[in-house]
N, C-alpha and C positions, 0 to 999 in steps of 0.2 A: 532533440527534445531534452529541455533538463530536467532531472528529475532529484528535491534535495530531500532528504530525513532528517529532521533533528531532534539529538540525542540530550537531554538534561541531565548532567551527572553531577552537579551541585546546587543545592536551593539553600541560601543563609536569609536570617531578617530578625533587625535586632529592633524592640521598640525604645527609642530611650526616654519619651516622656513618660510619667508614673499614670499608672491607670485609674489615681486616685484624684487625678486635676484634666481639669477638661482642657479637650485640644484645643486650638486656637484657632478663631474664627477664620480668620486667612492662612492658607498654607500654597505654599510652591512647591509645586514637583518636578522635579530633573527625568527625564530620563536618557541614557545614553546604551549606544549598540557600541559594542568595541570586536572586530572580527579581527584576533591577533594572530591570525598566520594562516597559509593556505597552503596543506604537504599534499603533492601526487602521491596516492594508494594503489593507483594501479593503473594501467591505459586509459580508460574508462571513468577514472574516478579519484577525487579528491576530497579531503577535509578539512573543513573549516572549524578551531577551537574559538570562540566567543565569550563572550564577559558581558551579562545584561547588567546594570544597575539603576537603581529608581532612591533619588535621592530628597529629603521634603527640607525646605526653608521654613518657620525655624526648625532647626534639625529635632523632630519628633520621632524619624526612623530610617532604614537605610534596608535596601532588601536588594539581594544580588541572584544572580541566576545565572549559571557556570552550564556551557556542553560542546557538542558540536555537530559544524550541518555537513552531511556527509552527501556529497556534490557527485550523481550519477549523469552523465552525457557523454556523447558522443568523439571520438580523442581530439577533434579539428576543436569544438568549444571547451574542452580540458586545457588543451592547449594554450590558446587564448585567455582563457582567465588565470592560469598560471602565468605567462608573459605579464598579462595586467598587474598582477599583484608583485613582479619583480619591479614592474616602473610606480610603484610606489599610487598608483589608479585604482578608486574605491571600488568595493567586491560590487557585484554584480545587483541588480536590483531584485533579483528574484532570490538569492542568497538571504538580503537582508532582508526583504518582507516575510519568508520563512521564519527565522529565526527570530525577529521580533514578533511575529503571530504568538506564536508557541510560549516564549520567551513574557510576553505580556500576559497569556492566560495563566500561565504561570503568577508572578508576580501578584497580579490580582487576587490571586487564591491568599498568597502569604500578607496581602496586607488586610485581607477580611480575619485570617487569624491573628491577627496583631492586634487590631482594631485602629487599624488607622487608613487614612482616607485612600484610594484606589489609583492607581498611577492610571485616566482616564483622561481625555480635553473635555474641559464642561460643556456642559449639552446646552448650546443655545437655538433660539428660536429664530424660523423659518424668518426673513425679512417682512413680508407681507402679515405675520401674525402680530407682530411688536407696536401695531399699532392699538 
């Protein structure tokens, strides 16, 4: 069983549009997981350091989110996922949905203090209601 923690040890977010002009009815949001490296800690255990970033087209702000998910299992899946990440093979699916959870609630906090829109997919409606 895996078992990951992750640790947030940097929150930045810059807004650069002025608070004095409204934002722009269409905006794009980026968002990207960047998982740069995976160190064995011990038999049992590895860490993953990460890099979140949420980026908006036109560029009205930019908010990143620095930590790392500290990977508790068993040595035969430590193993393997260290092998993985030497052949160059994306981290593990349960790595990244951790770390983008966290990572996203995160985020969302810092763009409600910015005042700008929420790195979220729009909420659309059920197919059957659209009529």
């Amino acid at each position: 069983m895996i078992r990951i923690a992750v640790q947030v040890t940097n929150l930045s977010g810059e807004r650069y549009w002025g608070y004095d002009a409204q934002l722009p009815a269409q905006v794009q949001i980026g968002v990207n997981i960047n998982i740069v490296g995976l160190d064995q800690k011990g038999e049992l255990s590895a860490e993953a350091p990460f890099v979140f970033t949420v980026t908006y087209s036109p560029s009205i702000a930019q908010l990143s989110v620095k930590g790392k998910a500290q990977v508790t299992a068993d040595k035969n899946e430590i193993a393997k996922m260290l092998e993985e990440h030497k052949q160059n093979k994306p981290p593990s699916t349960a790595v990244i949905q951790a770390v983008s959870s966290i990572a996203m609630a995160e985020a969302i906090i810092l763009s409600k203090s910015l005042g700008v829109p929420p790195p979220l997919p729009p909420m659309s409606m059920p197919s059957h209601q659209r009529q």
